[in-house]
Every structure is written in C-alpha cells, then in structure tokens.
C-alpha positions in Angstrom: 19.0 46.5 29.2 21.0 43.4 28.2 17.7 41.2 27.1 16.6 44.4 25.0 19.8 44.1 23.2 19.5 41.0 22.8 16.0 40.9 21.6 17.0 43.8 19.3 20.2 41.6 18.2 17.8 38.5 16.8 15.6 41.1 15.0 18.5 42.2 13.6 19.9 38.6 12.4 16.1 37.4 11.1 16.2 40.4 9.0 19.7 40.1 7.6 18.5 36.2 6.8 15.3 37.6 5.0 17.0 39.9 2.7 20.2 37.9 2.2 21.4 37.4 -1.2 22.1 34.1 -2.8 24.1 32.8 -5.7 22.1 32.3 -8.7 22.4 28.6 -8.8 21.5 28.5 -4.9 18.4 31.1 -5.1 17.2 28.9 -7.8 17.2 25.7 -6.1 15.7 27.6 -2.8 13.1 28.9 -5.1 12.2 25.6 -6.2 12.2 23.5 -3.1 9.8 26.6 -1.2 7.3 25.7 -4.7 7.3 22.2 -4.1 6.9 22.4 -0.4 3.9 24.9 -1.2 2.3 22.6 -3.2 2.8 19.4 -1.3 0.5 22.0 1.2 -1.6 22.1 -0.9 -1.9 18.6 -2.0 -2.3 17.4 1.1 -5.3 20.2 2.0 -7.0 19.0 -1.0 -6.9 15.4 -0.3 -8.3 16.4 3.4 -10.4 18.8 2.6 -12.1 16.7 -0.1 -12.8 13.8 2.7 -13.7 16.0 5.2 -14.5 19.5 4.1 -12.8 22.7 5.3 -14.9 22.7 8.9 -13.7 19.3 9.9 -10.4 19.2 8.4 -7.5 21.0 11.4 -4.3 22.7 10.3 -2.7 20.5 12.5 -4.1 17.4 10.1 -2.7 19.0 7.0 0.6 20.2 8.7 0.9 16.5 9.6 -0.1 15.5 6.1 2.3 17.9 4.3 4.8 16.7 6.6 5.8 20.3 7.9 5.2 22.0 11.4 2.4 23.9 11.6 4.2 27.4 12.2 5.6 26.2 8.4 2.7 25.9 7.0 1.2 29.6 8.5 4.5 30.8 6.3 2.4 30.2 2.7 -0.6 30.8 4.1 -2.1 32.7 6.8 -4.8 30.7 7.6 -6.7 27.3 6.9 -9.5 29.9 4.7 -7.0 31.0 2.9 -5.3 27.4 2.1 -8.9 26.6 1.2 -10.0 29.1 -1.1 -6.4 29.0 -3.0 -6.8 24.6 -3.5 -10.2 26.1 -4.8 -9.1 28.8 -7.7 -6.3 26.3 -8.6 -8.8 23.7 -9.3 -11.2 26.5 -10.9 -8.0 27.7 -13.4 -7.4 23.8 -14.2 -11.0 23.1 -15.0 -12.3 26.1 -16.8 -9.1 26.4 -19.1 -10.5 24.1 -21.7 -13.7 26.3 -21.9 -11.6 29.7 -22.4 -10.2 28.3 -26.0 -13.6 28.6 -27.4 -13.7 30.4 -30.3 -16.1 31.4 -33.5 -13.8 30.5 -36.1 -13.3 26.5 -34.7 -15.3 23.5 -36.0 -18.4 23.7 -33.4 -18.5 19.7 -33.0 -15.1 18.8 -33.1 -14.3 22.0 -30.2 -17.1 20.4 -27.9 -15.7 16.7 -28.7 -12.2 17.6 -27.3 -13.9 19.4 -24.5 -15.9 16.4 -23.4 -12.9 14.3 -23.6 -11.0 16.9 -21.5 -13.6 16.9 -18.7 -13.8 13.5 -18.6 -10.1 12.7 -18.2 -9.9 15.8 -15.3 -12.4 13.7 -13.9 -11.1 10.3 -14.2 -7.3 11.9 -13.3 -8.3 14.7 -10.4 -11.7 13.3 -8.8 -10.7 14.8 -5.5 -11.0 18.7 -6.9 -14.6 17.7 -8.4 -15.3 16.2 -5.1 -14.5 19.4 -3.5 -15.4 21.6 -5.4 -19.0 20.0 -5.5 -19.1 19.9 -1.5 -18.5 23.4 -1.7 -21.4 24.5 -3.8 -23.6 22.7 -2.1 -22.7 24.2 0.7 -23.6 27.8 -0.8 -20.3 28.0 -1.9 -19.7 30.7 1.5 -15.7 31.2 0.8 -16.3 30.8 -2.9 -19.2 33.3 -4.2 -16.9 35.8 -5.2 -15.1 33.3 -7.6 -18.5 31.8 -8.9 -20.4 35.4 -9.7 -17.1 37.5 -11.2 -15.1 35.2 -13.0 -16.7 32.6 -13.8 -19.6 34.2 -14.5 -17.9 36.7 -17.4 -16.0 33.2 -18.7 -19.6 31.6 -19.2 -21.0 34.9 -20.6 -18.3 35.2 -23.4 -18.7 31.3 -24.2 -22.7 31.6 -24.7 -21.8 33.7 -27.4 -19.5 32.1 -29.0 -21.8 29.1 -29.1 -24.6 31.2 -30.1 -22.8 32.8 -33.2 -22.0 28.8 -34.3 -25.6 28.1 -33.6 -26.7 31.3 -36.1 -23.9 30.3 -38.7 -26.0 26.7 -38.7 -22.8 25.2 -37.5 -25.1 24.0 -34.0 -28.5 23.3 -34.4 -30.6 25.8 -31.7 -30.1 25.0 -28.1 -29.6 26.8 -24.8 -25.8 27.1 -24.6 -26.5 28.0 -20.8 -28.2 23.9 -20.3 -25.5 23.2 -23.1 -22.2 23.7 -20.6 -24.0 22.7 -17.7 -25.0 19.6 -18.7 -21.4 18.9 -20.1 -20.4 19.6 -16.5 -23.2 17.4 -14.9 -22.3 14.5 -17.0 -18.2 14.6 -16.8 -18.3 15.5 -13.3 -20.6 12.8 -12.4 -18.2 9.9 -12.9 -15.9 12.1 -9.9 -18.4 13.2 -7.5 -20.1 9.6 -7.9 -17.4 7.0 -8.5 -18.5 5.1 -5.5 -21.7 4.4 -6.7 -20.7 4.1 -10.5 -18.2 1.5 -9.4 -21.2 -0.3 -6.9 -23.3 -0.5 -10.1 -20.9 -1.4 -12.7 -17.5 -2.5 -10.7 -15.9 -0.4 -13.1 -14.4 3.2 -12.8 -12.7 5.1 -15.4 -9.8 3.8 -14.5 -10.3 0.9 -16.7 -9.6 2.0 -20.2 -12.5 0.1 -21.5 -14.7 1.6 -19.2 -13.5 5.5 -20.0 -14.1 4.8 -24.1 -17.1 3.8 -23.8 -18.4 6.6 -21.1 -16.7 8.8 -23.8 -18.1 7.5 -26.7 -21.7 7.4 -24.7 -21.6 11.0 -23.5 -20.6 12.1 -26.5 -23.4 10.6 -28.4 -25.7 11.4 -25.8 -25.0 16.1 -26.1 -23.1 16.2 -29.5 -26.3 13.7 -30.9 -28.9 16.3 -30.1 -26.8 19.9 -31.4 -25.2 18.3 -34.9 -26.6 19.8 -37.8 -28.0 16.7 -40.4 -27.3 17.0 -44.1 -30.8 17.5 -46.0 -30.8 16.4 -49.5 
C-alpha cells in the first residue's frame, strides 16, 4: 500500500513539473536551450549518419556525439528513423527553397544564375546533407519515398511550367526543363558528394575562393550557354 502511494506520489510530482508555469523571461530561455539541444541532435546525426548511413550509425553514437544521454535524446525523438527522416526533410526544405521562388514574371537567365550560385555554395557550405541525401537515394530512398513522390514531386511539377512558359515567351531557348533541373542538381551536387576525388584530381575544393569562381563561372557557362536566347540581326 505504501509503495503504491508512493509510485502514485512521483506520478503526481512528474506531472505537476510538466505542466508547470514559468515566468516569461524563464519559459523563454527554457524554450531556447530545448531548440539548441534539438539541433545539436540533429547535427551530430547528420554528421554520423552521412559517414555511416542510418544502418550503421547507433543511438548510442549520436547520444555520445550530441553529448546527451540516450534516454535524452528518445525525448525529441522517438526513434533513430525518426531522427533520420527529420535531418532528411530539414536538408530537403534548405535545398529546394531556392527552386520554390521561381516565377514567370523574373528574368529566366538571371533566376537560373542565382540558382546555380545557390546550389553551389549549399554545396561548398553543407557537403554532409548532399552526402546523405545522395546515400539515401541510392539506397531506394526506403524511409524517404514519401518525401521524393508527394512533395517534391508537385515542387518540380509547378517549376516545369514556369520554365516552360519562359521557354514559349522566347525568354529560354527550347529544352527539357525536367533534364534542365536535374542537371543543375548533378553538376552542383557533384563538388559535395565527390570532393574527395575533385580534391585528388585538382588539390583544390571549393573551399578555395579561386577554385569556387571558376567552378561557378564554368557551370554556368556550361547549362545557361546552351538555353540563352542569341540576338539575330
């Protein structure tokens, strides 16, 4: 009788500490140090997850990295899937923001330019998320299909027809806006997934500002050559 009133005692304190009240000042600074301690989860399952993928990579590792107790890091997230999938959408949401600004009223050429320039800077600054976001898809993207085939899939959609509409206003001369964004993505994401080797060939990575103009300028040359409209006398 005693240990059940006991037992019903802590229930009774763990819910009292759940619901509790703080100041404003205090609840704001709890707020904030539970959203950095969330993302330094986060950052430290990206980092392992990229070097080891999501089968050999433990909870225990990433505990260890984030530098909380694995019953901590079960709190944000309920299991090392879930952790996964979530580094995954954040990446997604970071990349693919650029794309959703397309629009038919903007300068075709100069919209692409910036874009290139973005992806090539996400890929110079966050190689890690292409990494693992490549591993992933080659994979079969398993934990990731939903992602690729609803949202992504309707983003794309909407920006082949934007492209298409600059491509029937003669802004673009005609190409396949589908081979259009993916090789923007195959060249920009190639100096993340492959810095190893672009480094081995070169002993440069983007890193060098030298380096990162002139793989700008390059790629540039190399998509926006082919789709500018040329002035005919």
């Amino acid at each position: 009788m005693a240990k059940r009133m006991t037992s019903s005692n802590n229930q009774t304190k763990r819910s009292e500490k759940s619901t509790r009240v703080f100041k404003p000042g205090t609840q704001k600074k709890r707020d904030e140090a539970l959203k950095n301690k969330r993302q330094r989860i986060m950052n430290a399952a990206l980092t392992l997850f990229a070097k080891y993928g999501v089968n050999g990579t433990t909870v225990e590792q990433i505990a260890e990295a984030g530098e909380v107790s694995k019953s901590n890091l079960l709190y944000y997230f309920a299991s090392k899937e879930q952790l996964y999938i979530e580094v995954i959408q954040h990446l997604l949401e970071v990349w693919l923001r650029p794309l959703k600004s397309f629009e038919t009223h903007q300068d075709p050429i100069a919209t692409l330019s910036e874009y290139i320039e973005i992806k090539l800077k996400l890929s110079r600054d966050h190689p890690a998320e292409s990494k693992l976001f490549c591993m992933e898809v080659v994979q079969g993207a398993p934990l990731l299909l939903n992602e690729l085939e609803s949202p992504l899939c309707e983003l794309v959609e909407a920006k082949v027809k934007v492209i298409n509409s600059w491509i029937e206003q003669g802004k673009l001369l005609p190409v396949d806006p589908y081979h259009l964004i993916f090789s923007i993505w195959a060249i920009t994401q190639h100096y993340a997934d492959f810095n190893v080797q672009i480094n081995a060939v070169t002993g440069k990575d983007l890193h060098q500002p030298a380096f990162f103009n002139s793989a700008l300028k390059s790629v540039k040359q190399l998509i926006l050559g082919g789709i500018t409209p040329r002035m005919t006398i």
